[in-house]
C-alpha positions as CSV (number, residue, x, y, z in Angstrom):
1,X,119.7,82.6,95.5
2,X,121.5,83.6,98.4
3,X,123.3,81.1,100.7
4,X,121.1,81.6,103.8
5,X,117.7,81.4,102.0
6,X,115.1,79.6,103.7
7,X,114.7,75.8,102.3
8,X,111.2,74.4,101.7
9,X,110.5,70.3,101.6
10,X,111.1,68.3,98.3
11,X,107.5,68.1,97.0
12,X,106.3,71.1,99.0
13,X,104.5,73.6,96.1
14,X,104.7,77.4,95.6
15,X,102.8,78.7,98.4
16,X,105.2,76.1,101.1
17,X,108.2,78.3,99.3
18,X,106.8,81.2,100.5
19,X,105.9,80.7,103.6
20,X,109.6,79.0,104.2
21,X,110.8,82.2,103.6
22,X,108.4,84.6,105.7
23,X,109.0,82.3,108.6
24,X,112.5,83.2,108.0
25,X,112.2,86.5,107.4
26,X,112.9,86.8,104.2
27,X,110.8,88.5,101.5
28,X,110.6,86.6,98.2
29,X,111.1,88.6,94.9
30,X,110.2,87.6,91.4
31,X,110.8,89.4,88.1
32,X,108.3,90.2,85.2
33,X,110.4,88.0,82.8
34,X,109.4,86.1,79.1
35,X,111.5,85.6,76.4
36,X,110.0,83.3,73.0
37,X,113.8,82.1,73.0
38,X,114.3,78.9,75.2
39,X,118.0,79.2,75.2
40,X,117.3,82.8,76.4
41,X,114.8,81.8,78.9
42,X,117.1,79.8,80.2
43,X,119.3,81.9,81.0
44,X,116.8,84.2,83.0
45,X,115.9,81.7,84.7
46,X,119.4,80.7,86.2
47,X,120.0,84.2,86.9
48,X,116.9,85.0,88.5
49,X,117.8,81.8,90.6
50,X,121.6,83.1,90.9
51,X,120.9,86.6,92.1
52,X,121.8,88.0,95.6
53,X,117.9,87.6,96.9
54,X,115.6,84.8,97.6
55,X,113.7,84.6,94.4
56,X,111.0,82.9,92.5
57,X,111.7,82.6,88.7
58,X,108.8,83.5,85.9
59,X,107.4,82.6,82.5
60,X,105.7,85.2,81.0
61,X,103.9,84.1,78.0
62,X,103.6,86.0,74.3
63,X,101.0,88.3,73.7
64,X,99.7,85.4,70.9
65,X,99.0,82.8,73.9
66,X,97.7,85.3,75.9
67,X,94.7,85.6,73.4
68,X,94.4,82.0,72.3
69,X,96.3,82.7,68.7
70,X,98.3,79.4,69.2
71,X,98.5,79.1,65.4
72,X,100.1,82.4,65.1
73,X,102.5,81.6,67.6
74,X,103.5,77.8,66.2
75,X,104.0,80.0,63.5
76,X,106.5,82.6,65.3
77,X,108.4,79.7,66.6
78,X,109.1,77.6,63.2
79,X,109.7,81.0,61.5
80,X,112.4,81.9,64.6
81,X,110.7,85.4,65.1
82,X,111.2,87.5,68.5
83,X,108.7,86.9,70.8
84,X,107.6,89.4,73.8
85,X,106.9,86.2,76.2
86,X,107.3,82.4,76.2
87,X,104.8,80.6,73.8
88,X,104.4,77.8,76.1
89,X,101.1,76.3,74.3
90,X,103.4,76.4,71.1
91,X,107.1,74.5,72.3
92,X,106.4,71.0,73.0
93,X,106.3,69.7,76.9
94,X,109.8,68.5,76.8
95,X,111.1,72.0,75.1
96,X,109.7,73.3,78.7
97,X,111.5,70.9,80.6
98,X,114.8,71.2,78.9
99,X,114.5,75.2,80.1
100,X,113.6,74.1,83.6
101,X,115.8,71.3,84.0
102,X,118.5,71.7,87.0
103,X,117.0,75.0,88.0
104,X,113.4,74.7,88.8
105,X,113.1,72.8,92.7
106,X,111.6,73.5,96.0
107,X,114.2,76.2,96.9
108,X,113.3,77.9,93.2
109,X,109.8,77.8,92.2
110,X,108.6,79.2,89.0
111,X,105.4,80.5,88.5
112,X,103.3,81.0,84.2
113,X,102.5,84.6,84.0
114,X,99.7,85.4,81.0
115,X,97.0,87.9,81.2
116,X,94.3,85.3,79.1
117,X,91.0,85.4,80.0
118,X,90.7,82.2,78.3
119,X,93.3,80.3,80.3
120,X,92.3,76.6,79.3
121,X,95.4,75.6,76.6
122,X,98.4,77.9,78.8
123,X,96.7,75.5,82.3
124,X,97.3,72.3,80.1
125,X,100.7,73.1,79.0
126,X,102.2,74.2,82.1
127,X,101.0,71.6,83.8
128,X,102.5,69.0,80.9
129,X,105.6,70.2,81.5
130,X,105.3,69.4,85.1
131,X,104.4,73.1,86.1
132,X,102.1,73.8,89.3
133,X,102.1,77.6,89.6
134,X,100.4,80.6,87.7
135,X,98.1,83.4,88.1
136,X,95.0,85.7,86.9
137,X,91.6,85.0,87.5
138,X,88.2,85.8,85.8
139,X,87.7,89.2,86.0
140,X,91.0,90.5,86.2
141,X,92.2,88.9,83.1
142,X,89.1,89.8,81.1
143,X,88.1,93.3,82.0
144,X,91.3,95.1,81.4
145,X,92.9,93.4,78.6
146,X,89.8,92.7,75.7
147,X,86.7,92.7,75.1
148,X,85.9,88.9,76.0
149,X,82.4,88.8,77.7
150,X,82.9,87.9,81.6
151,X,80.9,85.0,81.5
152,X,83.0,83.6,78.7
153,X,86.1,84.2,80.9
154,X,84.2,83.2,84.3
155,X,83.4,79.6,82.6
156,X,87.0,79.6,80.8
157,X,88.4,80.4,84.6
158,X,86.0,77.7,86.6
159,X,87.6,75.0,83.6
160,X,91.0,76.6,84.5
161,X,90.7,76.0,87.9
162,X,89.7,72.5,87.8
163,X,92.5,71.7,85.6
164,X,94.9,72.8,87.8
165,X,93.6,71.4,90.9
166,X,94.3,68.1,89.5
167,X,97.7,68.5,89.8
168,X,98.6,65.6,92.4
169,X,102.5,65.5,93.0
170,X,102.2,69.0,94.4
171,X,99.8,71.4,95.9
172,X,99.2,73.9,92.6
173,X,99.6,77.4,93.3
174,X,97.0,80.5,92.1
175,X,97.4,83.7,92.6
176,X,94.6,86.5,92.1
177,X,95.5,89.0,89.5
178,X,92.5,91.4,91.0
179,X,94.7,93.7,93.2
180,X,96.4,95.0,89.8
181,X,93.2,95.7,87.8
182,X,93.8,98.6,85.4
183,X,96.7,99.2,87.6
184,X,96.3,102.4,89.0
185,X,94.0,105.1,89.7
186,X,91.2,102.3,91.5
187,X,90.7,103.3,94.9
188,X,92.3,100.6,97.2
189,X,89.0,99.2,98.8
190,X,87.7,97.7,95.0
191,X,91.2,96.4,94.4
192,X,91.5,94.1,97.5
193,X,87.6,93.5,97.3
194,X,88.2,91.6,94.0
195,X,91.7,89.9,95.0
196,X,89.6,88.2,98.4
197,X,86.3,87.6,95.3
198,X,88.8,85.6,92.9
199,X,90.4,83.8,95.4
200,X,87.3,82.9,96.5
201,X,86.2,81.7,93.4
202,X,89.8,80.1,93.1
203,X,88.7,77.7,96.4
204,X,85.3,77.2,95.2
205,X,86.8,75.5,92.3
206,X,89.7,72.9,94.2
207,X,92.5,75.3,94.8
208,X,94.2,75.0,98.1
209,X,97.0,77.5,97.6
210,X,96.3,81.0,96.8
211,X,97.8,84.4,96.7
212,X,96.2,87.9,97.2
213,X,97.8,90.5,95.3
214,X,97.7,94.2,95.5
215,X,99.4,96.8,93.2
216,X,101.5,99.7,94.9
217,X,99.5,102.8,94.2
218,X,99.9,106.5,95.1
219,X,99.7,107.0,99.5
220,X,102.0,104.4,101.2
221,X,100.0,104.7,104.5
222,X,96.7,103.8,102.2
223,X,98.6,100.9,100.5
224,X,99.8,99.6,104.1
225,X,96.2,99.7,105.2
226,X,95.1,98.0,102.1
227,X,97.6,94.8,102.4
228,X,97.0,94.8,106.2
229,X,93.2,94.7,105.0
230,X,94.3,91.9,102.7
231,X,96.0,89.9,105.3
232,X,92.4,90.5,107.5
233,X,89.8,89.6,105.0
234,X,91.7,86.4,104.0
235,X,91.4,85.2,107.6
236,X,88.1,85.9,107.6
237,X,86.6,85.0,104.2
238,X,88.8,82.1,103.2
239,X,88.2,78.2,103.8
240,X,89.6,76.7,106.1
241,X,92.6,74.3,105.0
242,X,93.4,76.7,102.2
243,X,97.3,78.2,101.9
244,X,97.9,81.6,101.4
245,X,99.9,84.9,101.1
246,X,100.1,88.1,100.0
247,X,102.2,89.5,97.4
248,X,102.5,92.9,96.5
249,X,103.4,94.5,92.8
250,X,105.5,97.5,92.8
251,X,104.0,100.1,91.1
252,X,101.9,99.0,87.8
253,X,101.3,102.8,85.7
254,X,103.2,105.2,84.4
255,X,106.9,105.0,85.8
256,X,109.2,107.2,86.7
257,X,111.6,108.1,83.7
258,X,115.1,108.4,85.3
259,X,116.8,105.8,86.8
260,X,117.2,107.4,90.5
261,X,113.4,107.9,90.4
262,X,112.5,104.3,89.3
263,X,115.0,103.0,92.1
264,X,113.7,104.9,94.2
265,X,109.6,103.9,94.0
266,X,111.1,100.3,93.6
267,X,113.0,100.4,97.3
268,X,109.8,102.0,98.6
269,X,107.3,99.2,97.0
270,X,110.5,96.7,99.4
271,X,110.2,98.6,102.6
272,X,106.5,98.6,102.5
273,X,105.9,95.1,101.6
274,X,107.9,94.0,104.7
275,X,105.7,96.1,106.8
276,X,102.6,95.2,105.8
277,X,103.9,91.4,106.2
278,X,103.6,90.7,102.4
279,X,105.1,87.2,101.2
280,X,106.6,88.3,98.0
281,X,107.5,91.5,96.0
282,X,106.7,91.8,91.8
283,X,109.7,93.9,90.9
284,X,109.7,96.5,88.0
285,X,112.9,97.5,86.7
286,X,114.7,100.7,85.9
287,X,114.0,100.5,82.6
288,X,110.1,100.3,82.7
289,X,109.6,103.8,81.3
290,X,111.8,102.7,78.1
291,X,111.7,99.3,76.5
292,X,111.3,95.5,77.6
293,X,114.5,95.1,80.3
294,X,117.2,92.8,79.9
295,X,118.1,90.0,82.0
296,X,120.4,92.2,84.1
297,X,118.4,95.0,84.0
298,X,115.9,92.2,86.1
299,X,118.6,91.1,88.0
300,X,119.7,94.3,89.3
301,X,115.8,95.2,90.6
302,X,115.6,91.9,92.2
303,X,118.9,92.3,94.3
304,X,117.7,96.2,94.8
305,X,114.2,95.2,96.5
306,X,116.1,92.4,98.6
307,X,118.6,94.7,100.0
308,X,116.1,96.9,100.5
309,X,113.9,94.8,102.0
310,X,116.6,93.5,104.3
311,X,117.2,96.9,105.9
312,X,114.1,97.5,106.2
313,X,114.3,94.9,109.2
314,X,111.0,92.9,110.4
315,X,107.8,93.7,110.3
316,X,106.4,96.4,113.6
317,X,105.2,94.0,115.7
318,X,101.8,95.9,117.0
319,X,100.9,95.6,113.3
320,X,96.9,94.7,113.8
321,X,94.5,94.9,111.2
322,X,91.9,97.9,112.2
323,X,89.1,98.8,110.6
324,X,90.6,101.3,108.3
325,X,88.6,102.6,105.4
326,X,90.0,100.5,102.9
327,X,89.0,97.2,105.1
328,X,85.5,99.1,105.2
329,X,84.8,99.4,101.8
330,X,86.5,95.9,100.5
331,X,84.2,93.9,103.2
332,X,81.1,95.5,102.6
333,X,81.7,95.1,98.2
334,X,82.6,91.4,99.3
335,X,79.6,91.0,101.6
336,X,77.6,92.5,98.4
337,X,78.9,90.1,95.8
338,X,78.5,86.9,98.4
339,X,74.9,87.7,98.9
340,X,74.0,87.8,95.4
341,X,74.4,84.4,95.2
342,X,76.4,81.9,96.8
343,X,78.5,80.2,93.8
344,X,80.1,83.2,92.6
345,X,80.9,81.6,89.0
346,X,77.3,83.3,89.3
347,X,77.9,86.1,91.5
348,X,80.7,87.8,89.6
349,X,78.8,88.1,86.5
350,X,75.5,89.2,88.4
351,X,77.5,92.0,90.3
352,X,79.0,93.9,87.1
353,X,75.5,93.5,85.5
354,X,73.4,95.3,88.4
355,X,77.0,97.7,88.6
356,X,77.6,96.8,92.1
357,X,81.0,96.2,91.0
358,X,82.3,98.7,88.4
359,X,85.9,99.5,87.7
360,X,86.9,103.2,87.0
361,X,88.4,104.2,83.4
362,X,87.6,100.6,81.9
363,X,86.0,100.4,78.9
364,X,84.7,96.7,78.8
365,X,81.7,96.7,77.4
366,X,80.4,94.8,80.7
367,X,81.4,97.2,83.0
368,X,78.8,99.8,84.0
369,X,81.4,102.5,83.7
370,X,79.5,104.8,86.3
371,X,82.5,104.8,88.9
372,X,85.5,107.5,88.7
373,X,88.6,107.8,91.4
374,X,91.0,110.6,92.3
375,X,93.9,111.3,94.0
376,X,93.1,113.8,97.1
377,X,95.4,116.6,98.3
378,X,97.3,114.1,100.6
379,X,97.8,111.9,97.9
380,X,95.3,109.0,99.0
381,X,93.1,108.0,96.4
382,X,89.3,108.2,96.5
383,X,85.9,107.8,95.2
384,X,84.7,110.5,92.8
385,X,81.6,109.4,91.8
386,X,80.6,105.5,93.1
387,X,78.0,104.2,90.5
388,X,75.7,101.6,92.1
389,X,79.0,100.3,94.1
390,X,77.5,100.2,97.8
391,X,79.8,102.8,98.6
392,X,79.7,106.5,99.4
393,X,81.7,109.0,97.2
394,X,84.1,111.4,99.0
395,X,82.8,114.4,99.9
396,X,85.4,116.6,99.2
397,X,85.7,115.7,95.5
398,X,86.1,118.0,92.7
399,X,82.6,117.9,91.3
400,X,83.7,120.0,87.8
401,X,84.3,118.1,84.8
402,X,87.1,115.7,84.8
403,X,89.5,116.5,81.5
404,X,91.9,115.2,79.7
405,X,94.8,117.2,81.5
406,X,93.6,115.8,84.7
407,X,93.7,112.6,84.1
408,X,97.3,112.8,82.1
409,X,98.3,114.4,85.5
410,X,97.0,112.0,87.6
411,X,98.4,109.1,85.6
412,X,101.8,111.2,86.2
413,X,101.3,111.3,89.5
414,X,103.9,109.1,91.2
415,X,106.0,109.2,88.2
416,X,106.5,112.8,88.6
417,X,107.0,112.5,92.3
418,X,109.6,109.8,92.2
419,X,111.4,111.6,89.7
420,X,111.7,115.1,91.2
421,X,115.3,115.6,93.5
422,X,114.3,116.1,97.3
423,X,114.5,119.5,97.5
424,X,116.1,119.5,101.1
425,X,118.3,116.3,100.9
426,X,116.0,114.4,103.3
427,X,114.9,111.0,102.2
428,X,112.9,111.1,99.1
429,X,111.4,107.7,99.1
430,X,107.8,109.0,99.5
431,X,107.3,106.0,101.6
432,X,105.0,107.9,104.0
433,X,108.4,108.2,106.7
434,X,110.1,111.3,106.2
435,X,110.3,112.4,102.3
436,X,106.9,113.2,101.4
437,X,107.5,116.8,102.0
438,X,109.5,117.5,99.4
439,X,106.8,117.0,96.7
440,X,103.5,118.9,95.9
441,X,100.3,116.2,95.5
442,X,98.5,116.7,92.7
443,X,94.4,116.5,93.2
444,X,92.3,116.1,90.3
């Protein structure tokens, strides 16, 4: 952490870091990191903290803890094997502290990372080991990743919740996973619909620090509208009394496969996250496209978004909310689900039954499946065919068959942009400025 980094007050929790920082002006970045090694977490974790950017560190759990297999990964830890995350249910309380101890404070937070749509034994755990931060929520960790039924995970998620609000020596931190679900190809308006649901549900259930995420995806102007739309809807939907930010994830699909290209879609993902006023970048690294990255390999996207970020200078000041079509169609699928029925441990459920909420490409078996997005000509992405979804479907899609090739294109989309040189030397960030030229969109 860099010299001048905004301080936060001992005891202050997660979301007080962050919102130290974006009063100073300083956007926080945090790593996708998880190693089964504690010795090797360790040392993530103090050089996460060391980098040249104000960061927040991460534990990523194992894919075993993830699905509740805490026998297999007991297992994986007396046998010594290599791990793809921290098995935080399987080391003991103290092992957790020993990793954390004379790193973790106010001024470097770390936050439990999973993807479990049964969260119960990863809540218990973190907070043993004197942990107050984590993330998913009940749709967004169930429909993507398994076929758990979502009112399994919905009740898991309530439980979840309440366990963490408990937390008393500081204010626990959640942060909605919904922004990210499938992570691309979801036109913008479902995605921050389900990030304002969950945190929501998240408040309903004793949290008091929240964050709203949102996943880069393939238009920079769209994604600007959809974080301002973020910002917006949390204003307006939230309790009062409850904390929160945004945080934006660079780009979540297919990455680009040389290094420039990467780079490049991961300065872009910094510039726009400070002007759409988000309070903290997910960083992917150059090596996405190839293999878990190293510890370096996180380091160096870390100190590549903060410099970025830093040039990038403050936020336009005229920056108001308007009501774009991604605020449109996020407030009216909000309004939907809320009128269903107020306690939306009920609501949630009742919406992907009646298909009023339906998630393009995923195959849980309780999502209706009727919904399909595309990426237009300019590059914005749009509804296809809308299902029940109280929405209207572009009327300038393609209505013939959608194939195969199509959707490998599309999944290629930003991958394939990113990667190609500029063809005239301008700037190729594709960050809706000046370097969008250079490359042909792809509609499907």
């Amino acid at each position: 952490m860099s010299a001048d980094a905004a301080t936060t007050a001992p005891g202050a929790g997660f979301g007080a870091f962050v919102a130290a920082a974006s009063a100073a002006g300083r956007l926080v970045v945090q790593p996708r990191m998880g190693f089964g090694d504690p010795d090797l977490m360790r040392t993530g974790l103090a050089c996460t903290r060391a980098a040249t950017a104000h960061t927040a560190g991460t534990l990523t759990v194992d894919s075993y803890t993830r699905v509740g297999a805490l026998a297999a990964a007991r297992a994986a830890v007396a046998d010594g094997a290599r791990l793809n995350g921290y098995p935080i249910a399987a080391h003991s309380p103290d092992t957790t502290r020993a990793v954390l101890a004379g790193l973790r404070g106010p001024d470097f937070p770390v936050q439990v990372r999973h993807g479990s749509a049964r969260p119960e034994p990863i809540i218990r755990a973190l907070t043993a080991a004197g942990l107050d931060a984590t993330e998913g929520g009940p749709v967004s960790y169930c429909l993507p990743y398994g076929r758990t039924p979502l009112r399994e995970s919905v009740a898991a998620w309530v439980r979840a919740c309440e366990l963490l609000a408990e937390q008393s020596a500081v204010t626990p931190h959640l942060e909605s996973f919904g922004g990210c679900l499938l992570g691309q190809l979801c036109p913008p308006g479902l995605l921050v619909a389900m990030s304002v649901l969950e945190c929501l549900f998240f408040a309903q259930h004793g949290l008091r620090s929240v964050s709203l995420s949102y996943a880069q995806q393939t238009d920079a102007t769209q994604d600007e509208e959809a974080l301002l739309a973020l910002h917006r809807l949390a204003a307006e939907f939230l309790p009062a009394g409850v904390e929160h930010h945004v945080v934006l994830y660079t780009y979540m699909g297919v990455y680009p496969r040389t290094e420039s290209g990467a780079l490049r879609l991961l300065e872009a993902s910094a510039r726009l996250a400070v002007r759409a006023g988000a309070g903290r970048l997910i960083v992917k690294t150059a090596a996405e496209a190839h293999r878990i990255p190293t510890v370096d390999e996180n380091v160096r996207a870390l100190e590549t978004a903060a410099a970025a970020a830093a040039l990038a200078g403050a936020p336009a000041p005229d920056r108001a909310p308007a009501d774009s079509e991604v605020y449109q169609e996020a407030r009216t699928l909000v309004e939907t689900v809320l009128g269903l029925h107020p306690d939306l441990a009920r609501a949630l459920p009742l919406a992907f039954a009646r298909g009023l909420l339906d998630v393009p490409f995923c195959l849980h078996p309780d999502n209706a499946g009727r919904t399909l997005g595309f990426i237009d000509p300019a590059g914005r992405l749009r509804w296809a065919r809308t299902g029940a979804m109280p929405l209207r479907p572009d009327s300038g899609a393609d209505t013939s068959p959608f194939t195969s090739a199509g959707l490998l294109s599309a999944l290629r989309y930003v991958a394939d942009r990113y990667d190609q040189e500029p063809a005239d030397g301008r700037n190729e960030s594709g960050d809706g400025r000046d370097g969008r030229a250079a490359v042909t969109p792809l509609a499907v």
